[in-house]
Backbone as JSON, one array per atom type, in Angstrom:
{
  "sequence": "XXXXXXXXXXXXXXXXXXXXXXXXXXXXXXXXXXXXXXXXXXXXXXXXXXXXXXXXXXXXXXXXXXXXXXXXXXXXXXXXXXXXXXXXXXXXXXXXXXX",
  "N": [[11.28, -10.98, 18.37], [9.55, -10.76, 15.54], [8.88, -8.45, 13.56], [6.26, -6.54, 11.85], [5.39, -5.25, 8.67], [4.1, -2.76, 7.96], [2.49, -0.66, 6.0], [2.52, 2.8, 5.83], [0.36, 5.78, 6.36], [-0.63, 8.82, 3.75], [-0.34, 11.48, 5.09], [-0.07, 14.95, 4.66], [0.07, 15.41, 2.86], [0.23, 15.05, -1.43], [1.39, 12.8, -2.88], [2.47, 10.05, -5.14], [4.6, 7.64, -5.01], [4.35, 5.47, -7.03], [3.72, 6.36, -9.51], [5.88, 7.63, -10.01], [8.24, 6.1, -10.3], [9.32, 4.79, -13.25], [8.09, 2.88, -15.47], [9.3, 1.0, -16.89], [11.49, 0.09, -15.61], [14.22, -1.59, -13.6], [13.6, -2.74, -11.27], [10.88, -3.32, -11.31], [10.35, -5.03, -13.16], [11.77, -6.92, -11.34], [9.77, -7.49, -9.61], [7.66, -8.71, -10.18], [7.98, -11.81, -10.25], [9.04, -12.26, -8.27], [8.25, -13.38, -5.22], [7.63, -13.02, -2.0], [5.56, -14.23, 0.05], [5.83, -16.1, 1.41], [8.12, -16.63, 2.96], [7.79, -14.94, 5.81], [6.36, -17.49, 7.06], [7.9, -19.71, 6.9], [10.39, -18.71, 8.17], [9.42, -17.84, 10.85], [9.83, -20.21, 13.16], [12.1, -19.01, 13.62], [12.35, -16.68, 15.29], [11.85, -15.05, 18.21], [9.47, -14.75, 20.92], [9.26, -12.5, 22.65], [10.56, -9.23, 23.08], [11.68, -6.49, 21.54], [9.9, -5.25, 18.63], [11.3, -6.86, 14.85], [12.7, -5.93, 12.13], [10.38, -6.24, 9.28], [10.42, -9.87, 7.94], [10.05, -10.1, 5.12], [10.64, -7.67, 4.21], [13.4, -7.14, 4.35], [14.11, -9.33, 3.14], [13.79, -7.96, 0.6], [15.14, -6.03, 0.72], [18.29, -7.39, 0.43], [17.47, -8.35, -1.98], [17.95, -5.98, -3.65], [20.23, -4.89, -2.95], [21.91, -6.92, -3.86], [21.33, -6.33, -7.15], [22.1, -4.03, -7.28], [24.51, -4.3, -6.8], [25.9, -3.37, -4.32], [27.37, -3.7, -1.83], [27.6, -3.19, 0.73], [25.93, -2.8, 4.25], [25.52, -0.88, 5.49], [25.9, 1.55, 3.22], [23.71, 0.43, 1.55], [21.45, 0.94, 3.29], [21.79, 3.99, 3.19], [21.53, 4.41, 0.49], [18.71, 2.95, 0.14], [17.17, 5.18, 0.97], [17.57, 7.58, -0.12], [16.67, 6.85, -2.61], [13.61, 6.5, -5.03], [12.73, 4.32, -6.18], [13.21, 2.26, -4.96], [11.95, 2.46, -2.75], [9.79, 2.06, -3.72], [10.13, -0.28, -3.82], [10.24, -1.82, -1.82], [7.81, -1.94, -1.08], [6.95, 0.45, 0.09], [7.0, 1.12, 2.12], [9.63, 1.91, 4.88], [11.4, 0.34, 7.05], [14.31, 0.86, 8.47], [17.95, 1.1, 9.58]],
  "CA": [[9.9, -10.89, 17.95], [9.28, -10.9, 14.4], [8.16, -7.26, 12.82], [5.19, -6.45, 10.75], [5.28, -4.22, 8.24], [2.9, -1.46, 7.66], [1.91, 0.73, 5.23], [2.17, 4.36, 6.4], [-0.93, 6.69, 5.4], [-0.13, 9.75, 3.62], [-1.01, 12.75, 6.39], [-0.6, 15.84, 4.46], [0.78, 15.48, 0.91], [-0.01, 13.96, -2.25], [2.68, 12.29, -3.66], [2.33, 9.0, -5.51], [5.51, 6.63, -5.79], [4.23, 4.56, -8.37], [3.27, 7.13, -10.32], [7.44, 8.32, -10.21], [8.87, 5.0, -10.78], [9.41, 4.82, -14.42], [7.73, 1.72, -16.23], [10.18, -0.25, -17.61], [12.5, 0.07, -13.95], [14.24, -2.9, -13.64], [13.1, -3.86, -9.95], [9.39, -3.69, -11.34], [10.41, -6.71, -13.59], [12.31, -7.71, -10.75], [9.01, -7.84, -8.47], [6.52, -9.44, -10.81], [8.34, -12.76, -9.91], [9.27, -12.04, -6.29], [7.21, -14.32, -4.32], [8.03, -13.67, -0.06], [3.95, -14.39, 0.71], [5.75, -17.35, 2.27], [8.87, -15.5, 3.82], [7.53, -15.31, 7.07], [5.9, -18.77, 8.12], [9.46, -20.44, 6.98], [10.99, -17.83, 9.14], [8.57, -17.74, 12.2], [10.74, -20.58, 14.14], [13.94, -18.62, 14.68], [12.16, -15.39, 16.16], [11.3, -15.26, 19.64], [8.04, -13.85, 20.94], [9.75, -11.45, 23.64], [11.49, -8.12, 23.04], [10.91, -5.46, 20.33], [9.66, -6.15, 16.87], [12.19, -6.63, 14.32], [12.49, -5.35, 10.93], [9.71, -7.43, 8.96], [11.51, -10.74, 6.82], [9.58, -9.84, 3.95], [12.0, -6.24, 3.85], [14.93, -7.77, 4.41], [14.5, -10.15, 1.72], [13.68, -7.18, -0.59], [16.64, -5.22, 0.78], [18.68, -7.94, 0.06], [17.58, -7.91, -3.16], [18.34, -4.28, -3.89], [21.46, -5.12, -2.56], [22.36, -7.61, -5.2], [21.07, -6.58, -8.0], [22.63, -2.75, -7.76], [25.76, -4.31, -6.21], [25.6, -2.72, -2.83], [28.22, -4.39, -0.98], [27.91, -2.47, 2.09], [24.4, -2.63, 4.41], [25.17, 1.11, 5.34], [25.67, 1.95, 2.21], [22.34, -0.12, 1.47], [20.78, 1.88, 4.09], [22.31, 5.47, 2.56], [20.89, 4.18, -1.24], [17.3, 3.41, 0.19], [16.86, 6.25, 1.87], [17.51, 8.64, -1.21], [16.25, 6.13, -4.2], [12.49, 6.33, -4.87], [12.47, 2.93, -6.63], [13.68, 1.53, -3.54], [10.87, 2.73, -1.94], [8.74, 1.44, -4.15], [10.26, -2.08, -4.68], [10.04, -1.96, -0.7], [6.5, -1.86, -0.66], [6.63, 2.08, 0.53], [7.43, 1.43, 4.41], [10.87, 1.59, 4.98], [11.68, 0.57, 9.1], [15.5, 0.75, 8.03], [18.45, 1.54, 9.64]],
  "C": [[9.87, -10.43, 16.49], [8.33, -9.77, 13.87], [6.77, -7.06, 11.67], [5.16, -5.32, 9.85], [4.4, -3.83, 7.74], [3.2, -0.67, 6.99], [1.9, 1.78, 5.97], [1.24, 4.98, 5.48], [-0.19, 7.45, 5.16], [-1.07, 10.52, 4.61], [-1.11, 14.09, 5.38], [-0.01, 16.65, 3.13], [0.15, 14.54, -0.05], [1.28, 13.75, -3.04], [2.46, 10.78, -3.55], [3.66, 8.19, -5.83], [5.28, 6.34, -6.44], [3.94, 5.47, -9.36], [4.94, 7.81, -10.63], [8.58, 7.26, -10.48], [8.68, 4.29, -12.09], [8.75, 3.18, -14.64], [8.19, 0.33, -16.67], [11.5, -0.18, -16.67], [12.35, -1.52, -13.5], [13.76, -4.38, -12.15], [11.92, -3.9, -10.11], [9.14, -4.96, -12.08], [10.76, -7.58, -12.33], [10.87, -8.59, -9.86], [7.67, -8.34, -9.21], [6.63, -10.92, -10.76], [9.13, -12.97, -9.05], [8.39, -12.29, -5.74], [8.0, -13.95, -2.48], [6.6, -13.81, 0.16], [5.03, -15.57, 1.76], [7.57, -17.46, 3.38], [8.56, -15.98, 5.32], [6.85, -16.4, 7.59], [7.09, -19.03, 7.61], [10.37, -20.22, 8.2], [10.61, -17.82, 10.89], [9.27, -18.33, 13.34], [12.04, -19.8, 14.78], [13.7, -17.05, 15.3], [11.52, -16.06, 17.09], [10.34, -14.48, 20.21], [8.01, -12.74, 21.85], [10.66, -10.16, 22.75], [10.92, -7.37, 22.06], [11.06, -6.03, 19.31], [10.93, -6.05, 15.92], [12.08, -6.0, 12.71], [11.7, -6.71, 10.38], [10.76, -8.18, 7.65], [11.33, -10.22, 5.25], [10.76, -8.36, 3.37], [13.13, -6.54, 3.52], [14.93, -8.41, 3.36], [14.81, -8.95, 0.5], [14.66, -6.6, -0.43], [17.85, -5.87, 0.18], [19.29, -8.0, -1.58], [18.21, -7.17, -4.17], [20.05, -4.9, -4.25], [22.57, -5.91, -3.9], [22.73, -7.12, -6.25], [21.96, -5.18, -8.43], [24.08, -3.03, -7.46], [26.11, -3.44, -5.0], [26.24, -3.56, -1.96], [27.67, -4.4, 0.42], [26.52, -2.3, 2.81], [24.53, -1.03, 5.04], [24.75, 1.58, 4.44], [24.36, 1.53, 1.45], [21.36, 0.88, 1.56], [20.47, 3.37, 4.01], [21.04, 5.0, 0.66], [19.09, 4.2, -1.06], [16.78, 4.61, 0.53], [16.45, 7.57, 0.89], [16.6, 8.2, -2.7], [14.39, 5.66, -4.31], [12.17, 5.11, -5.25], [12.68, 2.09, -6.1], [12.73, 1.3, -3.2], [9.64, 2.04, -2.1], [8.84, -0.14, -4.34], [9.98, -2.64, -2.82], [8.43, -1.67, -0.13], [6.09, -0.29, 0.07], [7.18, 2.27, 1.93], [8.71, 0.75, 4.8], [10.95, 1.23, 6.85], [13.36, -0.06, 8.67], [16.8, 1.41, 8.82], [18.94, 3.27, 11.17]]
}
């Protein structure tokens, strides 16, 4: 079954990612010509409509990304890098379901 990803509200902090992800950070060039809008209908055939949701395609692509572009061999190590890297966070649209 094919995941959706969601935005999490903030509950009981203010803290702005975008506001901590420097300006000229090279995954904000990266994501001004990062198109997945179309990600998931391509995708839609090879998930199945039973079982639990999966991580949404749209992530994965962006993880991917990451992956690339920092040289991130390893999807642990992937998994270890988002986890700590706010520009991650932010190139991941904010809602990590990772790992």
């Amino acid at each position: 079954m094919m995941g959706v990803q969601e935005v999490q509200a903030r509950l009981f902090y203010d803290f702005d990612v975008e506001a901590h992800v420097p300006a000229d950070h090279m995954l904000r060039e990266i994501h001004q010509f990062l198109d997945v809008a179309t990600v998931r209908q391509q995708l839609k055939q090879f998930y199945g409509h039973l079982g639990r949701p999966s991580t949404s395609p749209e992530l994965v692509v962006r993880m991917l990304v990451i992956g690339y572009v920092m040289g991130i061999r390893s999807e642990r190590r992937l998994c270890d890098e988002v986890h700590l890297n706010l520009a991650y966070h932010w190139f991941g649209r904010q809602s990590w379901i990772c790992c």
